[in-house]
C-alpha positions as CSV (number, residue, x, y, z in Angstrom):
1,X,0.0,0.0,0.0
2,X,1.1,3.3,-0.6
3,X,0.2,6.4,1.1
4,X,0.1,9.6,-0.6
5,X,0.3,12.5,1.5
6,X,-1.0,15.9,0.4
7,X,1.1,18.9,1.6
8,X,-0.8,22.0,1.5
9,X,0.1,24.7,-1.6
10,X,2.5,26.9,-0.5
11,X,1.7,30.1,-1.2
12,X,3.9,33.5,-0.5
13,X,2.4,35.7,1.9
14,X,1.7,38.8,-0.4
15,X,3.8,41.8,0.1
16,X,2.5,44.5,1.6
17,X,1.7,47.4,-0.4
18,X,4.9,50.1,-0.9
19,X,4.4,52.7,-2.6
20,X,7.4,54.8,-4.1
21,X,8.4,58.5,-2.8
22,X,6.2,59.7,-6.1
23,X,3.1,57.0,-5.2
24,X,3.3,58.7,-2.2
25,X,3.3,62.5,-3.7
26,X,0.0,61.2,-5.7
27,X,-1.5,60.1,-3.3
28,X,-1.4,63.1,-1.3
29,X,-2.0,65.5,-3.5
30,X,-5.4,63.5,-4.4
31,X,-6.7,63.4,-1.0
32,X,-6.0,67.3,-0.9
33,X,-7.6,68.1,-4.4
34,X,-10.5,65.9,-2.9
35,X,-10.8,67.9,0.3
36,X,-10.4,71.1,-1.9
37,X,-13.2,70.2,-4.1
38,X,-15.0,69.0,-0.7
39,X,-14.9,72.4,0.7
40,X,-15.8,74.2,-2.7
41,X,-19.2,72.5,-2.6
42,X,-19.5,73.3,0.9
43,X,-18.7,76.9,0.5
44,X,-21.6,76.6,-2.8
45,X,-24.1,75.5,-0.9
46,X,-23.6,77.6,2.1
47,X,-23.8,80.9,-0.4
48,X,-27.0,79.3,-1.6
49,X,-28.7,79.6,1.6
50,X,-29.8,82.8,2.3
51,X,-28.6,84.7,5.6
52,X,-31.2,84.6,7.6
53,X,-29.7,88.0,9.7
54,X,-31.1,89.7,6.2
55,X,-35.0,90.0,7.2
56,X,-37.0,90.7,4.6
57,X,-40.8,91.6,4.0
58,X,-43.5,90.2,1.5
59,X,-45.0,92.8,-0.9
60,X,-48.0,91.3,-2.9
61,X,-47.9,93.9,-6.6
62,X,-50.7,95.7,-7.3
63,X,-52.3,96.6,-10.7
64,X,-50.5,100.0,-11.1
65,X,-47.1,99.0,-8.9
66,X,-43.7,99.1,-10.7
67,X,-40.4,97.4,-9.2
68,X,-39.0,101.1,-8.8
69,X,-42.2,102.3,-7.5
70,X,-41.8,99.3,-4.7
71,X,-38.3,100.2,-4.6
72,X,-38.5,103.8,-4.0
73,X,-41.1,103.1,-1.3
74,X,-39.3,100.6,0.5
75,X,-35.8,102.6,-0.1
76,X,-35.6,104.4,3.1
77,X,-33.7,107.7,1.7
78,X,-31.0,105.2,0.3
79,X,-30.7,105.2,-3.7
80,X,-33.6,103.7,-5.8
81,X,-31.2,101.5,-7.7
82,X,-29.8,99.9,-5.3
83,X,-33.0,99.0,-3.6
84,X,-34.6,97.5,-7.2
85,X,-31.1,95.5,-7.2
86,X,-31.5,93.9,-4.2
87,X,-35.2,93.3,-4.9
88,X,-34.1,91.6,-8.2
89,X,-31.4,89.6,-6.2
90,X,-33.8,88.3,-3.7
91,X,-36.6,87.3,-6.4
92,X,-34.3,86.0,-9.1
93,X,-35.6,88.2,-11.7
94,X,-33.9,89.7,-14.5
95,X,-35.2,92.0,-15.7
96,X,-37.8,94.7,-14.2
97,X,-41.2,93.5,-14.8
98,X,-43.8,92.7,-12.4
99,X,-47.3,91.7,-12.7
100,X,-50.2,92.3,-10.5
101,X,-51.0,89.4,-7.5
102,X,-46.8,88.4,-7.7
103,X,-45.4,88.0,-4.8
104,X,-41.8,90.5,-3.8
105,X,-39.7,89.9,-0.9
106,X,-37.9,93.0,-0.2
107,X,-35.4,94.3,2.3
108,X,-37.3,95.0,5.5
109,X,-35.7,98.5,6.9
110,X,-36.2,99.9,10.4
């Protein structure tokens, strides 16, 4: 009788991972682009949000309003301009129509 005897495979224990002076660089500078573009987005959406500090009021347009009519009366002595800016701003519009039941936020003052 024979016996056959099986020895288990041997298998090398895999290196660990070593990465060169320049695997090292790339590495690095990844994770730093990635926390770079990480922050970017943070700072986006943070600019997005409106400061709430900023209090506003709702003006609902009437039939013969204009923006710089709701501007000049909301203005408070400052310039005209600048108050249908902000009014623009805060309502995403472009241009300087408004039409009658619309809804304005503008800058509350006092």
């Amino acid at each position: 009788m024979s016996s056959t005897s099986l020895a288990p495979a041997f298998r090398p224990a895999s290196p660990a991972l070593r990465l060169t002076r320049r695997g090292r660089l790339v590495v690095f500078v990844g994770s730093l682009l990635l926390a770079l573009a990480a922050a970017l987005v943070f700072a986006q959406v943070s600019a997005a949000i409106s400061d709430p500090s900023e209090s506003t009021d709702v003006v609902v347009v009437r039939s013969d309003d204009t923006l710089w009519s709701i501007a000049s009366a909301h203005a408070d002595g400052d310039d005209v301009r600048d108050a249908v800016a902000q009014i623009q701003q805060l309502n995403d519009l472009d241009g300087g129509l408004v039409r009658a039941g619309q809804h304005l936020l503008v800058p509350a003052h006092g």
